[in-house]
N, C-alpha and C positions, 0 to 999 in steps of 0.2 A: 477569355479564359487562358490561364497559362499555358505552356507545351507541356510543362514539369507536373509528377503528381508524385505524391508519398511512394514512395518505395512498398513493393508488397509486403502482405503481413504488419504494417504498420497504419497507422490511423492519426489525426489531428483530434486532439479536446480545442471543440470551439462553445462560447457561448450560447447557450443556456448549458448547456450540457458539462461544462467545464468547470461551474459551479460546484457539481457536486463532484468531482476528484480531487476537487479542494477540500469539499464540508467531508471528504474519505479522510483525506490526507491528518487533517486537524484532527477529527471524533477518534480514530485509531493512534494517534501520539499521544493525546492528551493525557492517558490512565499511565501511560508509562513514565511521562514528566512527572505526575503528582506520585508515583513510585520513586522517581530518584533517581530516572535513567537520563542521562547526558547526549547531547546529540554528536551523532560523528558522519563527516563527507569523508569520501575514500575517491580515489580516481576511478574514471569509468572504466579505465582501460589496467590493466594491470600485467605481469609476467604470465605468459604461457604456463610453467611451470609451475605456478603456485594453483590454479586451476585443476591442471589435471594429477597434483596430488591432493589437492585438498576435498574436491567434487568427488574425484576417483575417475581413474583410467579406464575403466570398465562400462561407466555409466552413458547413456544415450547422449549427454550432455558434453562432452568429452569425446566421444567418439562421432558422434555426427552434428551436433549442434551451434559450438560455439563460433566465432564472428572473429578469425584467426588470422593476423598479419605479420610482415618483419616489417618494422619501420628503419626510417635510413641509419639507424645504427648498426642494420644486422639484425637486431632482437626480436625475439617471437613477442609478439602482446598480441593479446584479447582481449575483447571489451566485454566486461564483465556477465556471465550468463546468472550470478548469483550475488550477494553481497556478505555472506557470515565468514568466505572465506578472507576475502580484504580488509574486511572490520581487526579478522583477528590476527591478522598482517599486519594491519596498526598497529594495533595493541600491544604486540609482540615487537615490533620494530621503536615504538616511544616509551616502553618501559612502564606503560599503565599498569601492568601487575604487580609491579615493586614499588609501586605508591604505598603500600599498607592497608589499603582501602578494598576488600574483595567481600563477597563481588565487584568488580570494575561493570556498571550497567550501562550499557549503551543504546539509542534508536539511532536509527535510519530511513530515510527515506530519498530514492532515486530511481532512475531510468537501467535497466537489465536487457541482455540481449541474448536470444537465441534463435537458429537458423532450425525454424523448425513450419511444418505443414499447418500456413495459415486457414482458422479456421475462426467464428464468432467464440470469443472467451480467450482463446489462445494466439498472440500474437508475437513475430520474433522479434518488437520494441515493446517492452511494457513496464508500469514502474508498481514499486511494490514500497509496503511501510513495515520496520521491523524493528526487533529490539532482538538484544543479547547479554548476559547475564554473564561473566568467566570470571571462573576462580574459583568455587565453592560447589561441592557435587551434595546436594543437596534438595528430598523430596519437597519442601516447601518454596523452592524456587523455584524446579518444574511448575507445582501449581499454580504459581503467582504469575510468568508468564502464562500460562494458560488464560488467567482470571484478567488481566489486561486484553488479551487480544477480546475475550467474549464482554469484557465493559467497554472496548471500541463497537464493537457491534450492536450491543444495548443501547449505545448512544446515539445510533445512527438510526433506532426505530426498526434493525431485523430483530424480525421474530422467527424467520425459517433456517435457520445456522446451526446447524447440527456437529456435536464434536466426536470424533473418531477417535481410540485412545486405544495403544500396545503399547508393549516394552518389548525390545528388542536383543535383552538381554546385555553381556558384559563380556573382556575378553577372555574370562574364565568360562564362563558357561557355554558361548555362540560357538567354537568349535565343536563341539561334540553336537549343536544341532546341522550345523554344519554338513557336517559328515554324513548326518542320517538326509538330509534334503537334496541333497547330492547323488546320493543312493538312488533316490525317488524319482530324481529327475532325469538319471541316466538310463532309466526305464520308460519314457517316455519317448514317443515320435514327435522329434524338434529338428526345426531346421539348422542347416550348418553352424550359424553365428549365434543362434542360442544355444547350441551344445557347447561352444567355445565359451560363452558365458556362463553356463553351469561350472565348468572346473576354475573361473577365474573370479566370478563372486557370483553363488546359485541365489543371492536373496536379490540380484536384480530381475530375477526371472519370473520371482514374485512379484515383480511390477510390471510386467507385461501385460498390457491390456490388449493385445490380439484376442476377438471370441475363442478362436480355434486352440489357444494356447491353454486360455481361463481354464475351457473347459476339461482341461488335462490334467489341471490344477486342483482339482475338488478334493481328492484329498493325502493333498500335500502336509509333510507333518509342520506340527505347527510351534514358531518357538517358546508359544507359554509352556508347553512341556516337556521344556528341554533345559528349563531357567534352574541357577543356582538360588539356593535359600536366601542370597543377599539380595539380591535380584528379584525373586518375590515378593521379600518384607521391604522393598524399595518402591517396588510398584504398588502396591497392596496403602502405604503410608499416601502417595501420590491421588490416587482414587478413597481414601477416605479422607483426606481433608475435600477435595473437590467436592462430596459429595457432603462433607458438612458445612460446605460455602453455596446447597443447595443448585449446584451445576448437574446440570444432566448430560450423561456421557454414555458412548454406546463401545462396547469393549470389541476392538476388531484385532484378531490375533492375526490376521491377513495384512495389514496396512505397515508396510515396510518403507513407503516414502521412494523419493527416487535418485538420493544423495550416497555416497556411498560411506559418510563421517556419522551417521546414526549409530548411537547407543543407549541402551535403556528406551527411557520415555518417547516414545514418538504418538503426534499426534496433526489428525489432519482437520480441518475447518470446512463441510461440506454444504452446498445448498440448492434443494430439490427445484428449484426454479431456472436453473444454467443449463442442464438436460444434460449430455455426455461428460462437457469439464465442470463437472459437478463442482469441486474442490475452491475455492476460492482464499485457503492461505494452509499453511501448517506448518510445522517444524518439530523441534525435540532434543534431545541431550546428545553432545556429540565430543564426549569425551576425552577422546583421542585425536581431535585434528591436530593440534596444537603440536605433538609429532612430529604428524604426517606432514607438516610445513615446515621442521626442524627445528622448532620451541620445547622450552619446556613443559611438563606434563602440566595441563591447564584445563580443567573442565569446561566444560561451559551446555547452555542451553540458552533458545531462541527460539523465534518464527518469523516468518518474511508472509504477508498478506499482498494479495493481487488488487490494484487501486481500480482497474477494469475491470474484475471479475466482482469484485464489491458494489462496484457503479451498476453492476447488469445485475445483482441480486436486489439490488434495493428496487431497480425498475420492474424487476418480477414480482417485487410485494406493492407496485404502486409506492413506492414510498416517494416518490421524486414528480410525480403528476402538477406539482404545482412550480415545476422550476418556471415555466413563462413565465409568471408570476414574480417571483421571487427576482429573478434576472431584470423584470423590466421594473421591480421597485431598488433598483442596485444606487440609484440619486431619489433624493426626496423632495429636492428645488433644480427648477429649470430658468436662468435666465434667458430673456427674451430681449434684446438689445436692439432700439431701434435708434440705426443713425451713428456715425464714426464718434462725437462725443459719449453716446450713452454707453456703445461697445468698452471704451475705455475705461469707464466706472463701473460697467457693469464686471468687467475682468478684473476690477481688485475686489466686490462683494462677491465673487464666490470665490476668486483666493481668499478672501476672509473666513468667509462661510467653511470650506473645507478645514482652514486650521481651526475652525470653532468646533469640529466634529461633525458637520455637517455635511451626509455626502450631496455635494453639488453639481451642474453641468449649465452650459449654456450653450445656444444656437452660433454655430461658426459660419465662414461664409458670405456675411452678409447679405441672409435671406430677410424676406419679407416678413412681415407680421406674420400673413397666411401660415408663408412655411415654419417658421419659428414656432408659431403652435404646435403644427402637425408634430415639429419634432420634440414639445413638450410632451404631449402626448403619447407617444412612441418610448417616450423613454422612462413611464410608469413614477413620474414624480408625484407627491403629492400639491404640488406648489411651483405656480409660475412666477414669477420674479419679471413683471413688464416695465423698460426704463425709455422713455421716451423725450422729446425736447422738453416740451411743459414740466415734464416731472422733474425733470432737473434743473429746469429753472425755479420749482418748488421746494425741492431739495428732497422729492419723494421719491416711492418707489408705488408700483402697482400689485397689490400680491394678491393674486388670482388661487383660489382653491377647485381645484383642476375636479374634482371630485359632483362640489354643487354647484360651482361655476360663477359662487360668490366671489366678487372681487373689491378690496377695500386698499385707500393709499396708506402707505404707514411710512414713517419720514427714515430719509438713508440711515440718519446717525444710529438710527434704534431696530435696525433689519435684521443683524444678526440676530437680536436676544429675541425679538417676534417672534422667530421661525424657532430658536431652539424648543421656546415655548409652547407652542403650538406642535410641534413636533416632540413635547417633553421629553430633549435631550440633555 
């Protein structure tokens, strides 16, 4: 074994298991492709400074989280604890808004870091799948992100994904609630560095999940009561299409998210099988980043889903019980090569065999028959592929049906098309 092991708080996808952060990665893109969203890579690492105005200065993320360097030029980078801020750093830096084209819709998918207390579900490497919508402030594309992320999950066979659904109000209405949770909160017993966060933003204090804090919290006023009429009939339009697209949604006037670019719509993706990091993705309307980065005023809405936290929801419905399975049928033909001529023919019929679509493998090494089975076997094909001197002096092959142990010769030239057959590829 090696000296070296993964850095804490981080983990390896291996085999079997790494199958399904793929079958995440694909089932959650897919609804957003056939929506019309474009894929965009951003650097892992990006400015200092676009982070903690775009995340906000205030937030856990920014203040004790991020993975904060000067590299030899001098320069503060980070490597990225989020990805909607860099997207829209693109955006904003190649002039996708001024194509004519708005919404400009975008996904992603990549690796995020935060320096946070590892724990099962919460890790400070982890990668997440997401889309984003800029340029158009508009109830029907809230909705539409919403209805992508929960047709990734339909896709995926969860049935236990529950969605969490507030608005958080606008920059006309949120002061004056503001004001009044501030009040609320300054009557409370908190410690030093949460009282300092009451006077610098009180709605992340709404996100403090300390019991001792929660429970101070009960009743904190809450921003549906505080919302502009624009702002209601915003919210109000967003939950009745959801609800004429037969989505079931649970109205949580609590659920503030833990960004600090949230406006209007916010929403979170929870599932009762994870136990404390319940949450496995959310997002929501964030209006005003595009500012707060030094752009111009640019709406936009999104969510970012957790590819680990998804992985561990589908294991708590069972939905993944058969990856041995699955994993060990990954080839459907196994060559078995006996002897330095057969080896040699036997490695252009499954470089054939693979460009015919055929997933193929063969015994390396120069193992025996014995072993060369053992390693058919093991690697869940339907079909052995046996090439031995006689057979090649025949011009045949031996194709063994691994399953009833029937084996029949069938001649090189006609191998591939047998197997696609028989495999109705």
């Amino acid at each position: 074994m090696s000296s070296f092991q993964a850095p804490k708080g981080t983990f390896d996808w291996l085999p079997p298991r790494s199958e399904r952060a793929l079958a995440v990665r694909e089932a959650l893109s897919a609804p957003a492709r056939r929506a019309g969203y474009g894929y965009i890579e951003t650097p892992t690492f990006e400015d200092t400074a676009l982070f903690a105005r775009g995340v906000g200065e205030s937030t856990d993320i920014v203040t004790k989280e991020m993975y904060t360097f000067e590299d030899k030029g001098g320069r503060s980078i980070t490597l990225r604890p989020e990805m909607t801020a860099g997207t829209l750093r693109a955006v904003l830096q190649h002039g996708l808004h001024n194509a004519g084209q708005l919404p400009v819709k975008l996904w992603y998918s990549g690796s995020n870091f935060r320096y946070e207390r590892a724990q099962k579900g919460r890790y400070r490497h982890f990668s997440q799948v997401g889309v984003e919508a800029l340029g158009a402030e508009d109830p029907a594309l809230d909705a539409e992100v919403i209805m992508l992320a929960l047709d990734g999950y339909a896709a995926l066979g969860l049935t236990g994904v529950e969605l969490l659904l507030n608005t958080l109000g606008c920059k006309e209405c949120r002061p004056a609630y503001r004001a009044a949770l501030q009040e609320f909160l300054r009557g409370l017993d908190l410690d030093e560095a949460t009282r300092a966060r009451v006077e610098l933003n009180p709605l992340r204090v709404l996100d403090d999940k300390r019991p001792e804090v929660r429970a101070q919290l009960e009743n904190a006023p809450l921003v549906t009561d505080h919302l502009c009429e624009a702002c209601k009939a915003y919210h109000e339009e967003v939950r009745a299409l959801l609800s004429g697209e037969g989505v079931a949604y649970t109205d949580d006037p609590r659920l503030v998210r833990g960004l600090d670019y949230y406006t209007r719509t916010t929403f979170e993706f929870v599932h009762g099988g994870l136990g404390a990091q319940s949450a496995v993705g959310g997002g929501g309307r964030y209006d005003g980043l595009s500012e707060m980065i030094g752009g111009p005023p640019l709406p936009g809405v999104g969510w970012a889903i957790g590819v680990d936290r998804t992985v561990l929801a589908m294991e708590a419905e069972g939905l993944a019980e058969d990856d041995g399975e699955r994993a060990a049928g990954r080839v459907s033909v196994y060559g078995v090569p006996l002897g330095e001529d057969a080896r040699r023919v036997m490695f252009g019929l499954v470089t054939g065999l693979r460009r015919a679509g055929v997933p193929a493998d063969m015994a390396f090494g120069g193992r025996g028959v014995k072993g060369a089975m053992k390693g058919a076997d093991r690697s869940g094909a339907r079909f052995a592929v046996i090439l031995g001197e006689r057979d090649l002096a025949a011009g045949e092959a031996q194709l063994k049906d691994l399953a009833s142990g029937e084996q029949t010769a069938v001649p090189l030239a006609g191998l591939v098309t047998t197997l696609k057959e028989k495999l109705s590829i």
